[in-house]
N, C-alpha and C positions, 0 to 999 in steps of 0.2 A: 286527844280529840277536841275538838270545837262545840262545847256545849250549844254555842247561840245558836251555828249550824242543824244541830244535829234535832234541837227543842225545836226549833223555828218549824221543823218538816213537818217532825210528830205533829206538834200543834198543828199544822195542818190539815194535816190528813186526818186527825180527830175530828176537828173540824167540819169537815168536808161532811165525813162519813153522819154525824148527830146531823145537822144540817139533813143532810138525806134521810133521814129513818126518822125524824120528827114532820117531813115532808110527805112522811106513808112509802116510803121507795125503801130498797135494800141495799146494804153495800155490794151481793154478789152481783147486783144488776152490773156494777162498773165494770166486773172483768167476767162477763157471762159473754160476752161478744167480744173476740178477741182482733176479731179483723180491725176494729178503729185503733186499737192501740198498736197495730202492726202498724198502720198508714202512719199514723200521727209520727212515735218513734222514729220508724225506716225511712220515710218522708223529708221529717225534719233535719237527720242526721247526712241523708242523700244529700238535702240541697247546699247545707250547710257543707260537704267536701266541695261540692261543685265551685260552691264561692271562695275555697279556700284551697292554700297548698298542702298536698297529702302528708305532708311531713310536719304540719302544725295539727290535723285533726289527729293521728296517731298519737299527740300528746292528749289527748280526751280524758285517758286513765289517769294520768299524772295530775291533771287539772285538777279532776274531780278529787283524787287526795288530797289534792293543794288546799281543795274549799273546807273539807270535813276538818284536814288538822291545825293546829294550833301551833302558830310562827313564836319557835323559840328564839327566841332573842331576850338579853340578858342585860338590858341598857345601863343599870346600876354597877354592873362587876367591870364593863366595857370603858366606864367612868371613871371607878377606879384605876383600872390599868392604867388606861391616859394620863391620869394624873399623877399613878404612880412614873410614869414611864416622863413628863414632863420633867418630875420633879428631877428626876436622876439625870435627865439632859442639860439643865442649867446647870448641878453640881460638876459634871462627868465631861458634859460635852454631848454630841450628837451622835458622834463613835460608838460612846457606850453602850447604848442602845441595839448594836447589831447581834449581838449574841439572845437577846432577847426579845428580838422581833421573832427570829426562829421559830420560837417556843408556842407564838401567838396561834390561835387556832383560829380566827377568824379572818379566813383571805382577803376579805377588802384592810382590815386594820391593818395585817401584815405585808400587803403590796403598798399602801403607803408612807408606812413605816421605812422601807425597803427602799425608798424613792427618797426619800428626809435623808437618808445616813448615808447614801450614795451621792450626796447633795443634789440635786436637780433643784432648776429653779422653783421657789414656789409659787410662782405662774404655772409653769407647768404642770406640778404636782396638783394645781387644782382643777387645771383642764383635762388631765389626764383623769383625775376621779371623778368629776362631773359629765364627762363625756361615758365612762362605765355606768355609773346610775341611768344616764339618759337611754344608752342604749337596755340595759335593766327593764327601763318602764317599757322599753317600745315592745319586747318581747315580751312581758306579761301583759300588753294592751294587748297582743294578737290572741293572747289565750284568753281572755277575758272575751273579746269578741266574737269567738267560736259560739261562747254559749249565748251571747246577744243574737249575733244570727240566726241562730237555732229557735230562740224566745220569738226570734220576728216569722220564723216562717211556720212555727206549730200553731198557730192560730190561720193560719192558709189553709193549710193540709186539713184540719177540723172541719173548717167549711166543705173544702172538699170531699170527705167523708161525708160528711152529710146531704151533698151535691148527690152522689153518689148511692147511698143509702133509699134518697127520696125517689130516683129513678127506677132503684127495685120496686120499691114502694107503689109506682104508678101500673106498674105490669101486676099488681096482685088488688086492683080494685074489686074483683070479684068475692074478695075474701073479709069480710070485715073484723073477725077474728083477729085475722094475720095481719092485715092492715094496722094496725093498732101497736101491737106489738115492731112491726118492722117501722112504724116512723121515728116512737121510743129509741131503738135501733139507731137513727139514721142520726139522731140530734147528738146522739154519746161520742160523737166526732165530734162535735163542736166543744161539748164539754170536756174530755181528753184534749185538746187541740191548746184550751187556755189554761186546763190544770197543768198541761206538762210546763206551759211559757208562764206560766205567771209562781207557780210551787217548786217548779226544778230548775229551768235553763236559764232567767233572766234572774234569778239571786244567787243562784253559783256566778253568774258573769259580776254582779253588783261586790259580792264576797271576794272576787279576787282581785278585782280594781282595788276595792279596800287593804288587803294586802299587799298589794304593788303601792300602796302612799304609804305601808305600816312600815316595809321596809325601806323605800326612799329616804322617808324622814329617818330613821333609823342610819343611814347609811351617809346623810346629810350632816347627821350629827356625830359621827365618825372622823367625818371630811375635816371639820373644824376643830376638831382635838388636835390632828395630825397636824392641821398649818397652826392650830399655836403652839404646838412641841415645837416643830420648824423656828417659829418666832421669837422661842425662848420667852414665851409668857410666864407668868407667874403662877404656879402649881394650882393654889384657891380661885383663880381671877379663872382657869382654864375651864378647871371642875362648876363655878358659877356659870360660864359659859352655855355648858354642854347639859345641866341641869336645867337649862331654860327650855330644852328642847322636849320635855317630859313635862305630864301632865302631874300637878300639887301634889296626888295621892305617892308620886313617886319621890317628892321633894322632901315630904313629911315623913317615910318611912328611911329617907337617907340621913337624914338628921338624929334619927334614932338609936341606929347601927353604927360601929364601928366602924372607920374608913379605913379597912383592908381591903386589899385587891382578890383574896380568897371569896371570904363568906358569901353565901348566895340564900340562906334559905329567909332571910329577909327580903331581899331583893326580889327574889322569883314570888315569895305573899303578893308584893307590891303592884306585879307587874299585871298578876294573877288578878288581881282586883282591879286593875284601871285601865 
């Protein structure tokens, strides 16, 4: 799971909730009136299919996974490989290498692994991987915009909640009682409307952009292992390369460790922390 996700909410709603009850209000106020959280929700979700292909908001579950867990990627082991797999292609040849692209578990390294030993030009091989990431991003831009739309229109829906709210409100002047209570009422639309867009839908959207760059770059720095194996670069000269691409904490903890293409429970500390 995604701690920063998962604290961020909490923190929230803690938040939210102290904030109200040092205000003199109660937290069952928020869900004692269930109708505004029907609108806001059903509303928000409504319009956002309306704007969108039904075969992208059916990924909504998938999404929402996507924001809560935490993108295993392994950049130090993947560095290794490359470099071990570099190193064997200047010894070996590029041949060498086909029996254990196989083995590779990581499909983008293994489809251009696959493309090097096949020879294809390495023009190609980079347009062909560059053209995969790009399409990559465009498909997590539309997941990501689901929940921007959503963030854009749960602040409408609130208003209107409250639009709506305040028109009961005018048919019950006789009541000053109820008056009171039903305006309280009318405004928890407004307030639902920015809690959902500003606590849920617009940093799940912000959360998976960020994961569409985690892997990009991630997959960027894949791309150039592969065209300098292709190049028959130099093993250290390859691994310095592809090290640039990772942030210090990663630099200092590879310096540490062993350069095997196994061990990971350094790697994974490293990555865990930066």
């Amino acid at each position: 799971m995604d701690l920063a996700t998962i604290v961020g909410f909490i923190a929230g709603v803690v938040i939210l909730i102290t904030v109200l009850i040092l205000d003199g209000g109660s937290p069952v106020e928020l869900i004692a009136h269930p109708a505004p959280i029907l609108l806001i929700v059903g509303g928000s979700l409504a319009a956002t299919t309306i704007s969108s292909p039904l075969k992208e908001v059916l990924k909504l579950p998938k999404l929402i996974m996507l924001a809560v867990t935490q993108n295993r990627f392994e950049p130090l082991e993947v560095i290794d490989l490359i470099t071990r797999m570099a190193d064997k292609a200047r010894r070996e040849g590029l041949l060498a290498l086909e029996d254990e692209a196989k083995k590779i578990k990581e499909p983008f390294l293994q489809k251009g692994i696959m493309m090097v030993v096949d020879g294809v030009d390495p023009h190609q091989v980079r347009e062909i991987l560059e053209s995969s990431i790009h399409h990559m991003e465009n498909r997590h831009r539309r997941g990501a915009g689901l929940f921007a739309a959503a963030g854009g229109f749960s602040p409408t829906f609130g208003i209107i909640g409250t639009v709506m709210g305040l028109i009961s409100v005018l048919k019950q002047l006789d009541d000053p009682n109820q008056l009171a209570r039903s305006i309280a009422s009318a405004f928890l639309a407004t307030l639902w409307g920015l809690l959902m867009a500003n606590l849920i839908y617009l940093p799940i959207a912000s959360k998976l952009k960020s994961r569409s760059e985690e892997e990009a770059q991630y997959r960027y720095m894949i791309m150039e292992g592969i065209l300098a194996i292709q190049a028959g670069e130099n093993p250290r000269i390859v691994r310095e390369k592809l090290m640039a691409f990772l942030p210090p904490k990663f630099a200092v903890s590879a310096e540490k460790q062993p350069q095997t293409a196994g061990a990971s429970s350094e790697s994974k500390k490293a990555r865990a922390e930066a």
